[in-house]
C-alpha positions in Angstrom: 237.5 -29.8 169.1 238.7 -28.9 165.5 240.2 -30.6 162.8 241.6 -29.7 159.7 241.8 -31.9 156.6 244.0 -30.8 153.7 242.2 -33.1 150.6 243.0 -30.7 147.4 246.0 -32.4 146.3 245.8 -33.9 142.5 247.0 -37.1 143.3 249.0 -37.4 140.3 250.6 -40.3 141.5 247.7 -42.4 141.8 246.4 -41.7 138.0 244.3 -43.9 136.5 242.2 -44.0 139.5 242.2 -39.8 140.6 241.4 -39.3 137.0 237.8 -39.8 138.0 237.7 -39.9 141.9 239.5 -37.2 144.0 242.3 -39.2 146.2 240.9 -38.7 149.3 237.2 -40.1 148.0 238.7 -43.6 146.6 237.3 -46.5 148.0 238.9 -48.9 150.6 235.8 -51.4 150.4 232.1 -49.7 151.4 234.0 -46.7 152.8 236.0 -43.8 151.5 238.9 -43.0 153.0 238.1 -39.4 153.8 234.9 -41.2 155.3 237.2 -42.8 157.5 239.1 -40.1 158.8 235.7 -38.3 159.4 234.7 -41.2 161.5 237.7 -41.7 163.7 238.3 -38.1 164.4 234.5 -38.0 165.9 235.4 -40.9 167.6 238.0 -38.8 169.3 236.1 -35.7 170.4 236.9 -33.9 167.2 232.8 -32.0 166.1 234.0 -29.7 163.7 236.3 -30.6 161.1 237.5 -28.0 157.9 238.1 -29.6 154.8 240.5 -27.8 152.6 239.7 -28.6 149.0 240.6 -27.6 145.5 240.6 -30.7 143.0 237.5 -32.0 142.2 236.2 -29.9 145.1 232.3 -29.6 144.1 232.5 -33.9 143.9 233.8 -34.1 147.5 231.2 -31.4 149.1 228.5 -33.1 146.9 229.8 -36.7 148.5 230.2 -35.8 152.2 227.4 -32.9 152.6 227.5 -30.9 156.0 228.6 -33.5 157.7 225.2 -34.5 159.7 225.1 -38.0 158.2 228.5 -38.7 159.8 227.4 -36.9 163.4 230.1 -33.5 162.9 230.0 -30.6 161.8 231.9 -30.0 158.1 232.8 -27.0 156.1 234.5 -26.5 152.8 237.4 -23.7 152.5 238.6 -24.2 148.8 241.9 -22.5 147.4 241.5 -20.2 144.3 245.5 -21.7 143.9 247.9 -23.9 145.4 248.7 -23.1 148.8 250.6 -26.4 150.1 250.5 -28.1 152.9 250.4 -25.8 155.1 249.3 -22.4 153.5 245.3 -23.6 153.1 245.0 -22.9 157.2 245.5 -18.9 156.7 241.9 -19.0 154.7 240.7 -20.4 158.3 242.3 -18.1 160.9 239.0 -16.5 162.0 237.8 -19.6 162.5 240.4 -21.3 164.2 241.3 -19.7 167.7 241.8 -22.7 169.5 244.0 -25.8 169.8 244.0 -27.8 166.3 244.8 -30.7 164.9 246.0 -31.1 161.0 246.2 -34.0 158.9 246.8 -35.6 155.3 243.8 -36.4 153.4 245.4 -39.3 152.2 246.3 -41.1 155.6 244.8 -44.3 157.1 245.5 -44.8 160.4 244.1 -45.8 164.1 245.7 -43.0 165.9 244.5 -41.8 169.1 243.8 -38.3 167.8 242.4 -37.4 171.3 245.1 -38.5 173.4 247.7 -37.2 170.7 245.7 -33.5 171.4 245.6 -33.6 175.0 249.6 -34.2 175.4 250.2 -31.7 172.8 248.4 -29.6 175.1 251.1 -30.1 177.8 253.8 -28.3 176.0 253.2 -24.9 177.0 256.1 -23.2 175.6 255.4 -24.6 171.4 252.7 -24.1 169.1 253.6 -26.5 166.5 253.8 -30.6 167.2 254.4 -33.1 165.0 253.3 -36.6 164.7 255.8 -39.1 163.8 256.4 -42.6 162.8 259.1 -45.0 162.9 259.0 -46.9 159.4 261.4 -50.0 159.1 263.1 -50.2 155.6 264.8 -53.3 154.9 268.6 -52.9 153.0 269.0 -54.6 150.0 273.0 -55.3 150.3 274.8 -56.7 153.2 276.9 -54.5 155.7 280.4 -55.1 155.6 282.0 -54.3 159.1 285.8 -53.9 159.1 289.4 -52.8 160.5 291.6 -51.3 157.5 291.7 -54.3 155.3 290.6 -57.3 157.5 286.5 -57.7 157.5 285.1 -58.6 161.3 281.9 -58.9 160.6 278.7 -59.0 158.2 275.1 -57.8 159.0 272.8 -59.1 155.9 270.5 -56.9 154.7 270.2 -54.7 157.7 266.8 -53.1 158.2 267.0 -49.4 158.3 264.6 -47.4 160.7 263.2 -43.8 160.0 261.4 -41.9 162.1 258.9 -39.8 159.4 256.9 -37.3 159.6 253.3 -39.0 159.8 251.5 -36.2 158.0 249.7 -35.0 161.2 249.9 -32.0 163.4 248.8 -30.5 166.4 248.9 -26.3 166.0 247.9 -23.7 168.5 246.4 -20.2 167.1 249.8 -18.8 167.6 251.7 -20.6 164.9 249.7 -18.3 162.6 252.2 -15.7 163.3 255.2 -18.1 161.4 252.8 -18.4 158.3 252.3 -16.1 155.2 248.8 -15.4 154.2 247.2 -16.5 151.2 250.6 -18.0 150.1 252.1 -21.4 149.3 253.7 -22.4 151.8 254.3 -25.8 153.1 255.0 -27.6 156.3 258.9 -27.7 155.5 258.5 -24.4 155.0 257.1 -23.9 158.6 259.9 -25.7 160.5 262.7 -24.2 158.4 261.8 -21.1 159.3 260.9 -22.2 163.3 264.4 -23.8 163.2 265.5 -20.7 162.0 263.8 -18.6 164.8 264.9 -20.9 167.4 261.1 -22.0 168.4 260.5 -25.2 169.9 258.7 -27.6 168.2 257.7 -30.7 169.7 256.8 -34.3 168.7 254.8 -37.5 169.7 255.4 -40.6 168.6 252.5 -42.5 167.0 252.2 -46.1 167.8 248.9 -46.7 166.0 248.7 -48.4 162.6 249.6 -45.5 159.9 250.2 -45.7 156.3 250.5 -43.0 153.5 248.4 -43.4 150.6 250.6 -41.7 147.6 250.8 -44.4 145.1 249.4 -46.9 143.8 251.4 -50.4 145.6 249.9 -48.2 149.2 246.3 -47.8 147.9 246.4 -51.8 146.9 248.0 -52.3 150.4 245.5 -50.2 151.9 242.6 -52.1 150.4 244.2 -55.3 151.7 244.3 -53.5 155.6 240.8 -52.1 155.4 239.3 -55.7 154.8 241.5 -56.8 157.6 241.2 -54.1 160.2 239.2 -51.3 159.5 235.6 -53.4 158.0 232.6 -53.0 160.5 
């Protein structure tokens, strides 16, 4: 199976550290997290995995090689410019004709990436599935309840529950036919216009541990998890 990883963002948001290190290549202990991802996704059946790279790109080919050490197969598409989040995959059309998966390069996560695949399979009639997450937010005021003037009731600091886009995809060759080549284009962009066309697009919820690495408080909290969790 084939996996795409999108790891050329700046990660502007985590300066000092991506000064130096590209985001996907910081440490969470004795292990990258892009080392991570590598890992899991060969755990799940995934042998061939595309890394699509533009910051710092020579550092993370350099880092990870061809993949060998790690038991897949890797290659490196790099953008000549910004193509989003989801414009990179059009450099890799001939080489992906089958079932895919596509992910953040700045995601930790225990997902099931093989049973995630397999039940996206199941949806004959979309291309294009999303991975979501429920994230609980808690409210920092209390929530008056009422009848005209008379309050009835008080819920204190409420938590608020999301359900997010996790930053992971499952894509059949077909979806290429909604994308632009060798334009920016980003995964909003993609539903939009889907919406737009009236094609489906489907979801599975993840139940895994997930979090989003885009600033510094996550990478800290990440560090914390790895220790935790993640440490062989």
């Amino acid at each position: 199976m084939k996996a795409v990883i999108l790891a050329g963002g700046l990660g502007t948001r985590l300066k000092p550290f991506t000064d130096i290190i590209p985001k996907p290549l910081l440490p969470l202990g004795d292990q990258s997290l892009l080392e991570l991802q590598i890992e899991l996704l060969k755990e799940n059946g995934f042998d061939e995995i595309f890394l699509a790279v533009n910051y710092k790109a020579d550092y993370i080919e350099s880092f990870l090689g061809d993949g060998s050490k790690y038991g897949v197969k890797l290659h490196y598409s790099v953008e000549t410019k910004p193509l989003g989040t989801c414009g990179p995959i059009t450099l890799l059309k001939d080489k992906l004709t089958e079932p895919f998966l596509l992910m953040n390069g700045d995601i930790l996560t225990k997902a099931n990436f093989n049973d995630l695949y397999r039940k996206a399979l199941e949806f004959k009639d979309s291309d294009f599935t999303i991975i979501t997450k429920i994230i609980t937010t808690p409210f920092r005021f209390g929530n008056i309840e009422s009848e005209g003037h008379y309050v009835t009731g008080v819920e204190e600091k409420p938590d608020l529950k999301f359900e997010i886009l996790a930053g992971m995809y499952l894509l059949k060759p077909e979806i290429f036919d909604s994308i632009p080549d060798d334009t920016y284009f980003g995964i909003d962009n993609l539903i939009h216009k889907l919406l737009k066309e009236k094609k489906p697009i489907t979801k599975l919820l993840l139940k895994e541990y997930w979090i989003d690495i885009g600033v510094v408080e996550d990478y800290e909290k990440a560090k914390d998890i790895y220790a935790t969790h993640f440490k062989k």
